[in-house]
N, C-alpha and C positions, 0 to 999 in steps of 0.2 A: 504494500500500500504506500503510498507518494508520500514521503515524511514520517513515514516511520523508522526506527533505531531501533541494533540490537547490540548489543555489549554482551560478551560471554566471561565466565571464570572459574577455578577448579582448583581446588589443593589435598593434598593429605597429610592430616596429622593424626599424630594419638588422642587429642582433645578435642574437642567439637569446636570451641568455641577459635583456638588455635587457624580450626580450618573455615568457620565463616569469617574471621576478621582477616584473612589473605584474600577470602573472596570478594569480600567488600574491598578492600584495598585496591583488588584490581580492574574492579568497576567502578573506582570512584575516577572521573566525574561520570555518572550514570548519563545515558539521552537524555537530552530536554525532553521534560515530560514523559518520563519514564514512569510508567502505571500498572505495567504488568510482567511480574518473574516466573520464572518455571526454576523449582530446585529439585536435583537427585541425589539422595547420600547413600553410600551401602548402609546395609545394615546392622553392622558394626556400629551407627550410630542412631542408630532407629530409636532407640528410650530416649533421647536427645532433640526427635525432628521439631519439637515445641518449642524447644529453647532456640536451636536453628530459624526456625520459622520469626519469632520475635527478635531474634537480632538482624535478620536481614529486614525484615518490614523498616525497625527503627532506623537503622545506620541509612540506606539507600533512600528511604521514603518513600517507596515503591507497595501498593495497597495492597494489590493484587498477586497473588500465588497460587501456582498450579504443581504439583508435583508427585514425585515416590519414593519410598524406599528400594534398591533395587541392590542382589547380591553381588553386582557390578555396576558402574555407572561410564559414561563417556563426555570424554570434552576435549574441543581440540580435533589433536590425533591422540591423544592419550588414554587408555582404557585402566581403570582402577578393578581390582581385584582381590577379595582374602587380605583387604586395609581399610582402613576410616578413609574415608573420602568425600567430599561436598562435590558438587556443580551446580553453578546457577546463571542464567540468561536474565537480563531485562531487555525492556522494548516498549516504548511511545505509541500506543494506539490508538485510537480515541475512543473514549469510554463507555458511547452508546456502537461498538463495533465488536463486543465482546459482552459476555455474560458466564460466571464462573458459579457451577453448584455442586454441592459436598455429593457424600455418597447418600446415592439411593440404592436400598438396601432390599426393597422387595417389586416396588411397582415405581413408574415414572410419575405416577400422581404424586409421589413425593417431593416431586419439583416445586419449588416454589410459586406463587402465585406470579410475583413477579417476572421472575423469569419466564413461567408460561406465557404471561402478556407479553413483553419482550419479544417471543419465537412468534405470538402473533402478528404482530406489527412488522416484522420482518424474518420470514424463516430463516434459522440458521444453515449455512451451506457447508460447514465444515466442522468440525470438533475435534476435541483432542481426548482420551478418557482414561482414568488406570483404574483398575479393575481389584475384587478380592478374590483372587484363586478357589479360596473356600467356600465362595457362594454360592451355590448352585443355581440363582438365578441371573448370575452374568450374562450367558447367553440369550435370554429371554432378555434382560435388560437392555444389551446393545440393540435388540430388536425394534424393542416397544420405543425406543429413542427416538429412531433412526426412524421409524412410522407417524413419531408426535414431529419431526421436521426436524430432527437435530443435526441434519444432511451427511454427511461422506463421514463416517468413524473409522480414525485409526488410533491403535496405543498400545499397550498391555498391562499381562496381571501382574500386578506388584510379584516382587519375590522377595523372601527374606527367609533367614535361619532363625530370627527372631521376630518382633513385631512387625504386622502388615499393613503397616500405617500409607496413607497417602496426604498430601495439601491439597485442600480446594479452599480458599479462604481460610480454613484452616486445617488442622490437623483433624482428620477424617480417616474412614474406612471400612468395611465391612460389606462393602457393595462395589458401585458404577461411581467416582467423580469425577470432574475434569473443566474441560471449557470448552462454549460452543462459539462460532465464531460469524459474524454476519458476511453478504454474497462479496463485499467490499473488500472485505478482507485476501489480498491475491497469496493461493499455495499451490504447489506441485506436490505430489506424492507420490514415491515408489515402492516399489516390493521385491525383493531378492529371496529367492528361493535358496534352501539348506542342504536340499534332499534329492538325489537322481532317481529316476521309475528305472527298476528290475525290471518288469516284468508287462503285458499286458491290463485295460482294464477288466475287471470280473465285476460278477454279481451278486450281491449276500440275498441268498436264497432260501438261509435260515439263522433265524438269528435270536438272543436272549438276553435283554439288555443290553451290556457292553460287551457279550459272547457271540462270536460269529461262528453256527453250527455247522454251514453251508456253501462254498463259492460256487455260482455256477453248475449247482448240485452234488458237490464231491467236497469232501472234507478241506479244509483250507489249508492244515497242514500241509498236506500232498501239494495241494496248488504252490507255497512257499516254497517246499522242497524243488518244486520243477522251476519255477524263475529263478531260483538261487542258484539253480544245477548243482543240488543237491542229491546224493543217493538215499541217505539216509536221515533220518533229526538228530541224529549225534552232534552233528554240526552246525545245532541251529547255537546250540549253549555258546559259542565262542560267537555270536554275531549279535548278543545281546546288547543292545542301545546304539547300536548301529543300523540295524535294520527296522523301521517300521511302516504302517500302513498310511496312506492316502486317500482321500475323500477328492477326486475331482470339481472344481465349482463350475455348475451347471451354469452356461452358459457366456463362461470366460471366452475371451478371444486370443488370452496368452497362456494356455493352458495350465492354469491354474490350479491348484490343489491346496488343501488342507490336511498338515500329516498329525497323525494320534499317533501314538509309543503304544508297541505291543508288549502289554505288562505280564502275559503269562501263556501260556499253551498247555495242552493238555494232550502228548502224545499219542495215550492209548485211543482216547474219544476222535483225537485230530483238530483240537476247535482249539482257538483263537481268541483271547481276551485282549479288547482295546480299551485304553484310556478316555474313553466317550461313549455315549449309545449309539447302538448301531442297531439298524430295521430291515428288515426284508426289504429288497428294491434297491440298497445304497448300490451306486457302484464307489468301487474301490479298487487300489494297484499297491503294490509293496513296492518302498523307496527306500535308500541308502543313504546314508549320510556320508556325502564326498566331498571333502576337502576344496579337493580342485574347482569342481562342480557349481563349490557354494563362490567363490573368489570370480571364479569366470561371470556367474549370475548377478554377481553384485558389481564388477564393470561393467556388465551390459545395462543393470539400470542405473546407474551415474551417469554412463556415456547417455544412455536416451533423455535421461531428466536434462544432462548439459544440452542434448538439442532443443529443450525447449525454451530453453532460459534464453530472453537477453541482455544478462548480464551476469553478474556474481549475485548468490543467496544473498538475504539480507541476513539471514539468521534459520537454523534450522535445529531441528530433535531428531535423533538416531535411536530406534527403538529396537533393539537385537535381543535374541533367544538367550537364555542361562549358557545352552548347549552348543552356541557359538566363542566369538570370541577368539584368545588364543585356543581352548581346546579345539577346536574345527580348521582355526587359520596358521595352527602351527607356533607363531610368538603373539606376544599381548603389543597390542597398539595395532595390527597387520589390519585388521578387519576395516576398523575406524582412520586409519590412515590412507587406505585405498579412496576412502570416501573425499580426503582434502585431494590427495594424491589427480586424482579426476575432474575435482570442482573446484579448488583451489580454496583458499585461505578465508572461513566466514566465522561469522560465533553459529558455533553449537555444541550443543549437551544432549545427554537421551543415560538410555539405562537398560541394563538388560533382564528378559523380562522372564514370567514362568510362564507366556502364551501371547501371541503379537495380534493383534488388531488391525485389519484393512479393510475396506470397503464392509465396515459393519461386520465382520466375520472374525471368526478367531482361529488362530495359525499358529504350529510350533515350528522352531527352526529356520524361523524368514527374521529378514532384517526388515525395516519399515522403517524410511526417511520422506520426511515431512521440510518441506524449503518453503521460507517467507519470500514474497517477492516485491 
């Protein structure tokens, strides 16, 4: 948007407080009319994000936060990891161009009054939202958003070893919070895939909640075993969390998928237990987690998002998998460094997530970048 500013910054210390006053130091002079921050800390300092959150409000003067706890965060090219670590963005937007609300925890009616007005007078076109892994009705929440006008959702679910706090105004969680953003507001967004297809699409032809009895009529096992070019399931034990299942998205034009982690098998029966529900009708394919694959994926959407820009980001969020990172890219910073590496030199921050958010959907193993323009 024409006059808006983003200022980024990031540190690690053993103290919280240590690592907001470096952040603030290196956003001070913040944009004229800086209104709105996004902060991510591991959560190493999760019993802390209160105290975090009040000293950047005060020091910067900055009203407005959006953020998460994440067991990794990003800024820069630099990716924090298994340390205490801050990042935080500000940026000058105008104030009726934005609308920030905590977690809703069961239904969207929990939306504020005002807010709903707000989405009336102007639907929102974009959002940004972090999620609580533990809720079971995340999914159904991104839904029912995305149906009240909350337009294009992308983000993900908090992760932590300890508390699973998020900022929406304030220290929140338990649900959906985040910000929604009006048509004015100009962003690109991409999505990198984690995961290469083995194997053909199939059909769940029988299925038990999250138990798939069925592919195509024949046990699934079998079906793994033959895209794997596998003889026997001796050999599935050494491919654990490496190999899991994909949900194709009906009606992608860059064929798209959503991968679940296959959390158990059951040799003698042949059936297949996914980390989601699964119904008779889904189709689905067994995918890989390839290094290569994921690196190559993640230039091809830098280079395309670079085709559409004209110019450099103003400021962006990098929203990456737990399961990325250096585990996937070999060293720490490789992932988030491809990202400058491509699009050169902007403020950004993001976090890595227990499940990534795109086009209203939830994804594991994808990265999700969001450019201000």
């Amino acid at each position: 948007m024409p006059g808006s500013a983003f200022k980024a910054a990031h540190s690690a210390a053993e103290h919280w407080a240590h690592a907001a006053k470096a952040c603030v130091d290196a956003l001070d002079p913040p944009p004229a009319g800086a209104n709105l921050g996004f902060v991510y800390a591991t959560d190493g300092f999760a019993e802390d994000f209160g105290s975090i959150l009040a000293y950047l409000r005060q020091k910067t003067g900055v009203e407005h936060w959006v953020g998460s706890i994440g067991i990794g965060i990003c800024a820069g090219d630099t990716e924090y990891f298994d340390r205490p670590a801050l990042a935080a963005m500000v940026a000058a937007i105008p104030e009726e161009s934005f609308r920030v609300f905590p977690a809703l925890s069961k239904t969207v009616d929990e939306l504020s009054a005002e807010t709903r007005a707000w989405m009336a007078r102007a639907p929102s076109a974009f959002g940004i939202v972090h999620a609580d892994p533990g809720n079971a009705e995340t999914p159904r929440l991104i839904e029912q958003l995305t149906d009240a006008g909350a337009g294009f959702l992308v983000g993900g679910l908090t992760s932590s070893r300890h508390a699973l706090y998020q900022i929406a105004g304030r220290v929140t969680g338990g649900g959906v919070s985040g910000i929604l953003f009006a048509p004015g507001v100009a962003v690109a967004t991409g999505q990198s895939q984690g995961c290469v297809p083995v194997g053909p699409i199939r059909t769940v032809t029988d299925a038990v909640e999250n138990v798939i009895v069925a592919l195509d009529g024949h046990k699934p096992i079998e079906a793994l075993k033959a895209d794997l070019g596998l003889g026997s399931a001796r050999g599935l034990g050494s491919l654990a969390g490496t190999v899991h299942i994909a949900f194709p998205v009906a009606g992608s034009d860059t064929g798209d998928y959503a991968v679940r982690t296959l959390v158990g098998a059951d040799p003698a029966r042949g059936w297949l237990a996914v980390g989601g529900p699964v119904v008779a009708g889904d189709r689905v394919m067994f995918v890989r987690r390839d290094p290569k694959s994921a690196e190559d994926d993640l230039v091809r959407m830098t280079e395309g998002l670079k085709r559409r820009l004209k110019g450099r980001p103003r400021g962006g969020l990098y929203i990456s998998c737990v399961g990325r990172g250096s585990a996937m890219f070999g060293r720490e910073n490789r992932e988030i460094g491809l990202i400058r590496e491509h699009l050169g030199d902007f403020p950004l921050v993001g976090f890595y997530a227990g499940g990534e958010i795109s086009n209203s959907r939830l994804y594991g193993y994808t990265g999700v970048l969001v450019l201000f323009l």
